[in-house]
C-alpha positions as CSV (number, residue, x, y, z in Angstrom):
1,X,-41.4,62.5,-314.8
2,X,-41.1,66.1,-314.0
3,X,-44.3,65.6,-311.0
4,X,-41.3,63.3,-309.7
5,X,-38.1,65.6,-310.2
6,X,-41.0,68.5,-308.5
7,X,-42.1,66.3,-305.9
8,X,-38.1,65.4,-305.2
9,X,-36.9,69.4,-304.8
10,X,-39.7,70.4,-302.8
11,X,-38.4,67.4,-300.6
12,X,-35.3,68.0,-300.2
13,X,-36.0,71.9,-299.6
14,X,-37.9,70.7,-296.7
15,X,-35.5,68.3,-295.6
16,X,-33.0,71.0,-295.6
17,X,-35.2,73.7,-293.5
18,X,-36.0,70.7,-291.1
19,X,-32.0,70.1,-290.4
20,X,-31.4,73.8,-290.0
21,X,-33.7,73.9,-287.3
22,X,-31.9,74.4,-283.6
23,X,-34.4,72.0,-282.3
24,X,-33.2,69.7,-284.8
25,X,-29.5,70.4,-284.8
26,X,-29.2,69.0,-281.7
27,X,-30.2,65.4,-282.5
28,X,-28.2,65.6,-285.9
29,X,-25.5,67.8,-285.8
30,X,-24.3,69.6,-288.8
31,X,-20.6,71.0,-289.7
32,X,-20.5,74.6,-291.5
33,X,-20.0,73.1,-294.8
34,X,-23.2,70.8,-294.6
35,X,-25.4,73.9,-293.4
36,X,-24.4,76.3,-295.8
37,X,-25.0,73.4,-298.5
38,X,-29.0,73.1,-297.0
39,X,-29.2,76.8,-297.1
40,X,-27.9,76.5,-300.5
41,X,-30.5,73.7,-301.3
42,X,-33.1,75.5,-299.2
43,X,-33.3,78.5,-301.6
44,X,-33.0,76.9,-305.0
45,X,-35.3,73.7,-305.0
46,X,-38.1,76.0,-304.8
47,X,-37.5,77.6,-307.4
48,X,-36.0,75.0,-309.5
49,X,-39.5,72.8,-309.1
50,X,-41.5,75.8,-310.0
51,X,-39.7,76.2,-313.6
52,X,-39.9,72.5,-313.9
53,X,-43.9,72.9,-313.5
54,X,-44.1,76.2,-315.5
55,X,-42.0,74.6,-318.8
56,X,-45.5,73.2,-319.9
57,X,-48.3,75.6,-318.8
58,X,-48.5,78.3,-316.4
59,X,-52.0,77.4,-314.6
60,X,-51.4,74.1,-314.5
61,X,-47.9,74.1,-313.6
62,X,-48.7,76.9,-310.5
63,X,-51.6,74.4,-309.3
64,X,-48.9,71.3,-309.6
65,X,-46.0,73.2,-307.8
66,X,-48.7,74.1,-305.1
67,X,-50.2,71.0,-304.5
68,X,-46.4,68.7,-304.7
69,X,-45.1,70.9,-302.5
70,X,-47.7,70.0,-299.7
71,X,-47.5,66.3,-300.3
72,X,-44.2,67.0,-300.4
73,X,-44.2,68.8,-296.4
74,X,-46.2,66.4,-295.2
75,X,-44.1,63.3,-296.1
76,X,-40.8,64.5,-295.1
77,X,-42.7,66.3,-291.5
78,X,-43.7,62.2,-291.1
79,X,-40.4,61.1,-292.2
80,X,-38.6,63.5,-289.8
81,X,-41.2,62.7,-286.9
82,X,-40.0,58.9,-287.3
83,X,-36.5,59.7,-287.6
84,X,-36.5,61.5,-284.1
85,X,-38.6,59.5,-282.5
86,X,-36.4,56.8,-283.2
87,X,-32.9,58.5,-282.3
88,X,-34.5,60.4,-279.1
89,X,-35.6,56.2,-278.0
90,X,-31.8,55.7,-278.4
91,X,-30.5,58.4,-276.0
């Protein structure tokens, strides 16, 4: 369960660099409010998923925040290719 809530944080930290990317911003357009709230979320789900992985044991939990957080890039990079593949088909 906490691999999950890990795996989840790193996720959304990435989701939120991804939209505060200019590249980005222009296909999905964010209001102050929503990009303050993904700087917020950029900043504290690292940190959040590494004292999830260090309540048990500090090796292991460093090697776990490590390695989820790569799984975790590289699903939402694919997700986010997909996503603006399929809104830059539509303009």
């Amino acid at each position: 369960m906490i691999a999950l809530c890990v795996f989840l944080a790193w996720a959304s930290a990435f989701w939120a660099h991804e939209h505060l990317q200019p590249r980005t911003s222009k296909l999905f357009p964010l209001t102050t409010v929503s990009k303050r709230l993904y700087q917020c979320v950029r900043a504290c789900a690292p940190v959040l998923a590494l004292l999830l992985c260090l309540y048990r044991d500090f090796e292991e939990g460093v090697l776990y925040w490590l390695g989820l957080g790569a799984v975790a890039g590289l699903a939402v990079s694919l997700l986010m290719a997909a996503l603006k593949h399929k809104q830059s088909g539509r303009l």
